[in-house]
BANUFI-646086 format. One record per atom (N, C-alpha, C): x, y, z; residue number from 1. Coordinates in steps of 0.1 Angstrom, whole numbers, plus 5000, padded with zeros to 4 digits. Layout:
BEGIN
<atom><x>X</x><y>Y</y><z>Z</z><i>NUM</i></atom>
...
END
This chain:
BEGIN
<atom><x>1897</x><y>5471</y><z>7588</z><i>1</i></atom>
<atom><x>1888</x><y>5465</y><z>7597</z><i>1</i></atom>
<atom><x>1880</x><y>5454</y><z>7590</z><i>1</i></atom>
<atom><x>1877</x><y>5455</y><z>7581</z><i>2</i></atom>
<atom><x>1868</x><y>5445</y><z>7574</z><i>2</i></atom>
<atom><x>1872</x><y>5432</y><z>7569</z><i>2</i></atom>
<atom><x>1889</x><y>5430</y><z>7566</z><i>3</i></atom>
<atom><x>1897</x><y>5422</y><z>7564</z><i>3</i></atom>
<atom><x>1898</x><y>5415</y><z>7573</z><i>3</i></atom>
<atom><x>1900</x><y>5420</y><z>7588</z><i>4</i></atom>
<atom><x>1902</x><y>5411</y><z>7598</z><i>4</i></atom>
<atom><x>1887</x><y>5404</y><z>7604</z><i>4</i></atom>
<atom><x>1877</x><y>5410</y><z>7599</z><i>5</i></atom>
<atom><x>1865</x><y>5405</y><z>7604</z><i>5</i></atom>
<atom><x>1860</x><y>5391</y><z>7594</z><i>5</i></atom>
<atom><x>1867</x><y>5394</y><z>7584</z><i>6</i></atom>
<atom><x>1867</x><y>5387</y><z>7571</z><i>6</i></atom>
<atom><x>1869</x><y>5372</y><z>7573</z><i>6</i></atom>
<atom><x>1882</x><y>5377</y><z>7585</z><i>7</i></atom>
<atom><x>1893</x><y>5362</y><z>7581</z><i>7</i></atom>
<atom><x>1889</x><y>5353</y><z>7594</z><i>7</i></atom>
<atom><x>1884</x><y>5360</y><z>7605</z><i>8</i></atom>
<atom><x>1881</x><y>5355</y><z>7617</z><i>8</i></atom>
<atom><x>1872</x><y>5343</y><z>7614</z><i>8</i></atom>
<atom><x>1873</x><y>5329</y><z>7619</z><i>9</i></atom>
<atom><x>1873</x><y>5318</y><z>7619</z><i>9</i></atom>
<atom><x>1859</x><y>5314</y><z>7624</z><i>9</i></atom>
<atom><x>1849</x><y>5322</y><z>7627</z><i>10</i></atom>
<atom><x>1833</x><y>5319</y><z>7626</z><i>10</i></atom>
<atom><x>1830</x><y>5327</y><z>7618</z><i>10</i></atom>
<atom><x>1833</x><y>5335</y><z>7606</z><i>11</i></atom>
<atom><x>1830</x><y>5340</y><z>7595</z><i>11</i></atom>
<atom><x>1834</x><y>5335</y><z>7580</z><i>11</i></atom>
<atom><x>1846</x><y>5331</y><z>7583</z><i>12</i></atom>
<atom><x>1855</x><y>5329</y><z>7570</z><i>12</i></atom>
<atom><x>1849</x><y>5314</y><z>7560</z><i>12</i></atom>
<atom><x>1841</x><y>5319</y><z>7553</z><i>13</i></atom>
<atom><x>1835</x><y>5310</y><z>7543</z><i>13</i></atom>
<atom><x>1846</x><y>5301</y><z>7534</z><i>13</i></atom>
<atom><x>1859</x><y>5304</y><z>7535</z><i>14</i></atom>
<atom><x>1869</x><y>5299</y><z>7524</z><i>14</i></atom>
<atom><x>1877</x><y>5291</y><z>7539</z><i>14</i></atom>
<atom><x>1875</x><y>5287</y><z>7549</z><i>15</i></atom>
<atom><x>1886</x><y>5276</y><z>7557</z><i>15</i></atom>
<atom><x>1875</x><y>5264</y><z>7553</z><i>15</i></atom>
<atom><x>1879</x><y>5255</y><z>7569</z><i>16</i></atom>
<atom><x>1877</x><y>5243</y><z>7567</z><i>16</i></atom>
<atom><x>1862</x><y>5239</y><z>7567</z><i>16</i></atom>
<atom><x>1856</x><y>5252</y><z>7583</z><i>17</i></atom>
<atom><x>1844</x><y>5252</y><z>7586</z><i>17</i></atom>
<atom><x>1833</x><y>5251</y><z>7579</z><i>17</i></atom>
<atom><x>1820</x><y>5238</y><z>7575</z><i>18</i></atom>
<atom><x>1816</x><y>5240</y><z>7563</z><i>18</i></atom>
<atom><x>1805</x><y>5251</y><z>7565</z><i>18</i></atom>
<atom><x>1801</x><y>5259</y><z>7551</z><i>19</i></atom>
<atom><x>1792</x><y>5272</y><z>7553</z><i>19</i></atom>
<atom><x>1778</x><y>5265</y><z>7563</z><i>19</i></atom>
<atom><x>1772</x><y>5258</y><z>7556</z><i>20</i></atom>
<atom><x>1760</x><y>5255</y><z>7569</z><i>20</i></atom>
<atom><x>1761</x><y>5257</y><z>7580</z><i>20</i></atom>
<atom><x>1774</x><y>5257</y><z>7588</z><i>21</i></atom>
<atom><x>1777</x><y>5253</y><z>7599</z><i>21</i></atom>
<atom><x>1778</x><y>5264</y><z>7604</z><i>21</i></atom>
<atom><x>1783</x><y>5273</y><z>7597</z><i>22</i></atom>
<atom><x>1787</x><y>5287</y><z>7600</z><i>22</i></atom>
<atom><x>1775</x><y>5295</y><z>7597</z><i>22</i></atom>
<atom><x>1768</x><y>5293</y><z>7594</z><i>23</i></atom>
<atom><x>1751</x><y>5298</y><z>7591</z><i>23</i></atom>
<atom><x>1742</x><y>5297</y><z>7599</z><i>23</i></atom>
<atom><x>1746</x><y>5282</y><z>7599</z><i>24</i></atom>
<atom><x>1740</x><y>5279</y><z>7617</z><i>24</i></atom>
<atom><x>1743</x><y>5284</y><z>7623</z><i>24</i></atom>
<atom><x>1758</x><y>5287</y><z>7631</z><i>25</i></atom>
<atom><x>1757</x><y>5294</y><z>7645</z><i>25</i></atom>
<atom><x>1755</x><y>5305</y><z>7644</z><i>25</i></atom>
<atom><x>1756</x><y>5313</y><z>7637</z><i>26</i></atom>
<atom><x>1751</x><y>5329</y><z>7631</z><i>26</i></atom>
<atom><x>1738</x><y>5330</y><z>7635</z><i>26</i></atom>
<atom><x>1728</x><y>5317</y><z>7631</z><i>27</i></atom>
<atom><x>1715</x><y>5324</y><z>7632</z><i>27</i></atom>
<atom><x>1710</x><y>5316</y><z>7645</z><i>27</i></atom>
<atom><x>1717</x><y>5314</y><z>7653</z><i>28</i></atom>
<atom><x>1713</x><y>5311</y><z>7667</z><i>28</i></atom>
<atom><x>1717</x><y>5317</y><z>7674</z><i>28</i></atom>
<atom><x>1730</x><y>5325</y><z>7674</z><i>29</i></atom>
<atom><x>1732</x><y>5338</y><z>7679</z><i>29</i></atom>
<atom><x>1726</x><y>5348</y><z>7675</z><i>29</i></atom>
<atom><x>1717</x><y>5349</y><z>7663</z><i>30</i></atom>
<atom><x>1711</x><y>5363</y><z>7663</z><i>30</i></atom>
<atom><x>1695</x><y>5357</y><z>7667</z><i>30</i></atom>
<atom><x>1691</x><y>5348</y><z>7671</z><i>31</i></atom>
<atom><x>1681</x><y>5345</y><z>7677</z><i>31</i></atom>
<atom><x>1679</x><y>5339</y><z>7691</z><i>31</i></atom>
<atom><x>1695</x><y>5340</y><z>7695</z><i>32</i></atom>
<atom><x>1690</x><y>5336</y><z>7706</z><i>32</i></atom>
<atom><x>1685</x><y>5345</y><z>7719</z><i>32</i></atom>
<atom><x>1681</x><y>5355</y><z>7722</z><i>33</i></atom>
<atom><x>1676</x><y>5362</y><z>7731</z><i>33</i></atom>
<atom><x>1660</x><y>5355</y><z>7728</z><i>33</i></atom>
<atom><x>1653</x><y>5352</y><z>7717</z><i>34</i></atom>
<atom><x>1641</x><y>5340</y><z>7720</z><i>34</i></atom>
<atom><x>1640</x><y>5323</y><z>7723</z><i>34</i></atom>
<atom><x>1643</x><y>5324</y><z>7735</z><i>35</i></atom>
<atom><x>1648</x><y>5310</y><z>7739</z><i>35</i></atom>
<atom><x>1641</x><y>5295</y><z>7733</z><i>35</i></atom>
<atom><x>1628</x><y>5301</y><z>7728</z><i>36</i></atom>
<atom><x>1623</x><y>5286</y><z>7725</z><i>36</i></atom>
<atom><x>1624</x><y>5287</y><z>7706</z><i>36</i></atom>
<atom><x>1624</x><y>5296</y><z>7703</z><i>37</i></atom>
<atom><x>1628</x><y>5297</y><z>7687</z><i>37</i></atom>
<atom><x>1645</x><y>5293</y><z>7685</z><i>37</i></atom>
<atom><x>1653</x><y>5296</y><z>7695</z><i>38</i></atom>
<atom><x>1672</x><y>5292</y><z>7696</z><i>38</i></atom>
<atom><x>1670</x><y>5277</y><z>7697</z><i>38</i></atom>
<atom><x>1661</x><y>5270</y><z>7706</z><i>39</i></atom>
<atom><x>1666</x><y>5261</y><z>7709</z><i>39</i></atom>
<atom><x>1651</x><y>5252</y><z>7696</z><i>39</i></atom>
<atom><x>1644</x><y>5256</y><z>7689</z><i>40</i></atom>
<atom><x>1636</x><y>5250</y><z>7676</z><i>40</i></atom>
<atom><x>1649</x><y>5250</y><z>7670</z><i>40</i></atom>
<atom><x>1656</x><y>5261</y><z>7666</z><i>41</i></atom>
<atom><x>1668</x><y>5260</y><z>7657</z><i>41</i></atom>
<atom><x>1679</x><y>5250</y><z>7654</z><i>41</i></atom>
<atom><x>1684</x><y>5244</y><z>7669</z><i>42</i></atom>
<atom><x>1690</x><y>5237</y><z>7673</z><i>42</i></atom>
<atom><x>1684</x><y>5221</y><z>7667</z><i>42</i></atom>
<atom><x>1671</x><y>5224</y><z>7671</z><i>43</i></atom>
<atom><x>1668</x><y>5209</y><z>7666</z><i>43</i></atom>
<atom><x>1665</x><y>5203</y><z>7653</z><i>43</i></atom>
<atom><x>1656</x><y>5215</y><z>7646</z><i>44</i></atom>
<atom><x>1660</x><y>5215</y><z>7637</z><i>44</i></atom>
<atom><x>1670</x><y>5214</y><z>7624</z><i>44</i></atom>
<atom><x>1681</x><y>5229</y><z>7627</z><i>45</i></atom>
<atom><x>1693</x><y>5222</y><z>7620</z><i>45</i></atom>
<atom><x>1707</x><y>5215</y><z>7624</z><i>45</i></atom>
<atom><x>1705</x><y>5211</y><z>7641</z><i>46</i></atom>
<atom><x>1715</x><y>5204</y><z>7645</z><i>46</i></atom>
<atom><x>1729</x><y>5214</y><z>7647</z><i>46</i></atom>
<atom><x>1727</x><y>5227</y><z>7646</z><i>47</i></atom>
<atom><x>1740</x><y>5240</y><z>7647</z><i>47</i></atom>
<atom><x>1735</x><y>5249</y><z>7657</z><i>47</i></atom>
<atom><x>1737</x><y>5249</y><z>7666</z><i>48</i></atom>
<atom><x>1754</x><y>5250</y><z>7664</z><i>48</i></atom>
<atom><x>1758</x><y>5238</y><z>7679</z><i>48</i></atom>
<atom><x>1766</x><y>5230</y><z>7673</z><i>49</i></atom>
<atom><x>1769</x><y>5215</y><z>7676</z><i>49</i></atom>
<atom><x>1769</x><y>5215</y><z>7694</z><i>49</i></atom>
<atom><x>1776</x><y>5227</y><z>7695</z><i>50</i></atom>
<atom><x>1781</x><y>5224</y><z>7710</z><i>50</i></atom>
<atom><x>1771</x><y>5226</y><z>7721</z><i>50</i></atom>
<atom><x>1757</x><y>5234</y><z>7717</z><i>51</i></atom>
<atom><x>1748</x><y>5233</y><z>7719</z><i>51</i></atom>
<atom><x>1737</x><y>5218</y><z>7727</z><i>51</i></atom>
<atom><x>1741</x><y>5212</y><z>7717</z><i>52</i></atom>
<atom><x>1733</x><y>5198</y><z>7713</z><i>52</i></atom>
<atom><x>1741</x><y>5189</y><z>7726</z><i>52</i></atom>
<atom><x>1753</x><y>5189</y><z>7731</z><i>53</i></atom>
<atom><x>1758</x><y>5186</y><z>7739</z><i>53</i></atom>
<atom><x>1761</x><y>5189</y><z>7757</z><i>53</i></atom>
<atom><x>1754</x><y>5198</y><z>7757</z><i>54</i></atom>
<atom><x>1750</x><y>5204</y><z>7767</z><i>54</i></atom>
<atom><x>1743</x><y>5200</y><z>7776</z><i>54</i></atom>
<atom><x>1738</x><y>5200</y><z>7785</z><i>55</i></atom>
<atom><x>1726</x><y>5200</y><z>7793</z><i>55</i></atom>
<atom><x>1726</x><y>5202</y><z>7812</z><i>55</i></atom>
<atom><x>1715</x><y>5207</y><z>7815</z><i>56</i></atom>
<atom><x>1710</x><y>5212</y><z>7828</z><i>56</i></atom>
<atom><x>1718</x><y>5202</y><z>7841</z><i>56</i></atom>
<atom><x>1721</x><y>5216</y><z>7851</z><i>57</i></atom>
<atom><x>1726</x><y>5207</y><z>7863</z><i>57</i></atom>
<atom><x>1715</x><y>5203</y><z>7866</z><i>57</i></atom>
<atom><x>1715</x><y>5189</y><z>7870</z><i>58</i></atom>
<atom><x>1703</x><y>5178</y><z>7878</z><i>58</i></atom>
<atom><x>1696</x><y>5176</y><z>7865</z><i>58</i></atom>
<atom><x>1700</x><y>5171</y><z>7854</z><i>59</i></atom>
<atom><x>1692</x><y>5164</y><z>7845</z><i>59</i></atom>
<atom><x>1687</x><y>5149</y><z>7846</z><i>59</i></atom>
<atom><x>1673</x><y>5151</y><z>7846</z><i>60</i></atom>
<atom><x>1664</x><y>5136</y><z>7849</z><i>60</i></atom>
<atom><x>1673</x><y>5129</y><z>7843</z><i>60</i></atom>
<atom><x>1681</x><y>5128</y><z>7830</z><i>61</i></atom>
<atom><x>1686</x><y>5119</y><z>7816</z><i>61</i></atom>
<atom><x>1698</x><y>5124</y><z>7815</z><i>61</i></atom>
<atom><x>1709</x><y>5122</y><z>7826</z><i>62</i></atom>
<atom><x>1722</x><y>5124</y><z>7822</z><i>62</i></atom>
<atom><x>1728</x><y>5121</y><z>7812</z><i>62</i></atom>
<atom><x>1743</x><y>5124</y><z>7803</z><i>63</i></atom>
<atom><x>1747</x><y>5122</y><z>7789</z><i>63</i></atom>
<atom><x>1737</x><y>5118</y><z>7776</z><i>63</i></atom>
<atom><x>1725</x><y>5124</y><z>7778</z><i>64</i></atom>
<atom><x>1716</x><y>5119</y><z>7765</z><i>64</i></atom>
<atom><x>1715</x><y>5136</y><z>7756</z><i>64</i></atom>
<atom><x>1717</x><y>5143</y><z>7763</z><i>65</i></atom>
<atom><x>1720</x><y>5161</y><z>7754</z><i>65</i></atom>
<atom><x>1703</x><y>5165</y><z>7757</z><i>65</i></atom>
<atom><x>1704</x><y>5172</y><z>7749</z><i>66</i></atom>
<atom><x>1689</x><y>5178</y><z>7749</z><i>66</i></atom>
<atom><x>1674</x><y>5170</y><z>7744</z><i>66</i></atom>
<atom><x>1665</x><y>5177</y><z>7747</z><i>67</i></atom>
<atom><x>1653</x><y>5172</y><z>7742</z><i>67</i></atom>
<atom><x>1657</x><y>5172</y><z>7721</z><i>67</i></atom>
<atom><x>1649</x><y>5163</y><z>7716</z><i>68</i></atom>
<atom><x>1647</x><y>5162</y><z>7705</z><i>68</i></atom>
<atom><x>1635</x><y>5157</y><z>7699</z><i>68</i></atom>
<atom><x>1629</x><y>5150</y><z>7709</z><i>69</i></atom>
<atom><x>1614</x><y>5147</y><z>7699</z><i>69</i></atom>
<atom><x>1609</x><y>5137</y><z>7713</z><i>69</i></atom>
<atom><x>1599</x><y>5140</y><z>7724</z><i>70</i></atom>
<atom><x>1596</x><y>5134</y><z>7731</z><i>70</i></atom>
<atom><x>1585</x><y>5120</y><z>7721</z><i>70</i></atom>
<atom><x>1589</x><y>5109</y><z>7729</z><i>71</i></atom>
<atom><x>1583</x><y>5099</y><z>7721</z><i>71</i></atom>
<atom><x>1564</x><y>5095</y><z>7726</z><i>71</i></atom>
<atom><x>1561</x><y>5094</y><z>7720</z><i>72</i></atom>
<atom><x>1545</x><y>5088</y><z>7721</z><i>72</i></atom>
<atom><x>1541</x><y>5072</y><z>7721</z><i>72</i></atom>
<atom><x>1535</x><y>5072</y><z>7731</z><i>73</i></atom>
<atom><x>1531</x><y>5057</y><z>7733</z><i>73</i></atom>
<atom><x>1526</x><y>5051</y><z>7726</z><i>73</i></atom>
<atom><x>1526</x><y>5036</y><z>7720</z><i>74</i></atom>
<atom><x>1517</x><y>5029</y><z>7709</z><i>74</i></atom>
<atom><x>1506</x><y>5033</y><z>7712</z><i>74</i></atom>
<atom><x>1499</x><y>5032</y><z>7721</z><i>75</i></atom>
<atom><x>1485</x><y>5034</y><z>7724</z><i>75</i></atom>
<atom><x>1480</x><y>5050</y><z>7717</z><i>75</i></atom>
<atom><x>1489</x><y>5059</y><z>7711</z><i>76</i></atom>
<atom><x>1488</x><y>5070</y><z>7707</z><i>76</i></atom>
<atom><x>1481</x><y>5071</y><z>7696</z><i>76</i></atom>
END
């Protein structure tokens, strides 16, 4: 059992997937049941990708993905 959990293709540190990446989605899946610390994660380290590409039916900002840093006015 541990062999095949080994080789499976969001674990396996030795394919193409680079480790970040696979670290990343690891720790958004084990955080995400806290929705606003999953999606801090997201923006912070940009993993897990398909995430980032996403977004809500009836979005004010169609094809722009998620929030990432609302911008502030010069007057700020």
């Amino acid at each position: 059992m541990p062999a095949s959990y080994l080789t499976d293709p969001l674990v396996d540190f030795t394919g193409a997937t680079p480790q970040r990446e696979l670290i990343g989605d690891q720790k958004w899946i084990a955080i995400f049941p806290i929705g606003t610390e999953g999606w801090a994660e997201v923006r912070r380290s940009g993993y897990p990708v398909y995430v980032d590409t996403t977004e809500p039916v009836g979005s004010l900002f169609p094809g722009k993905g998620t929030i990432k840093r609302l911008p502030y006015p010069h007057t700020e």
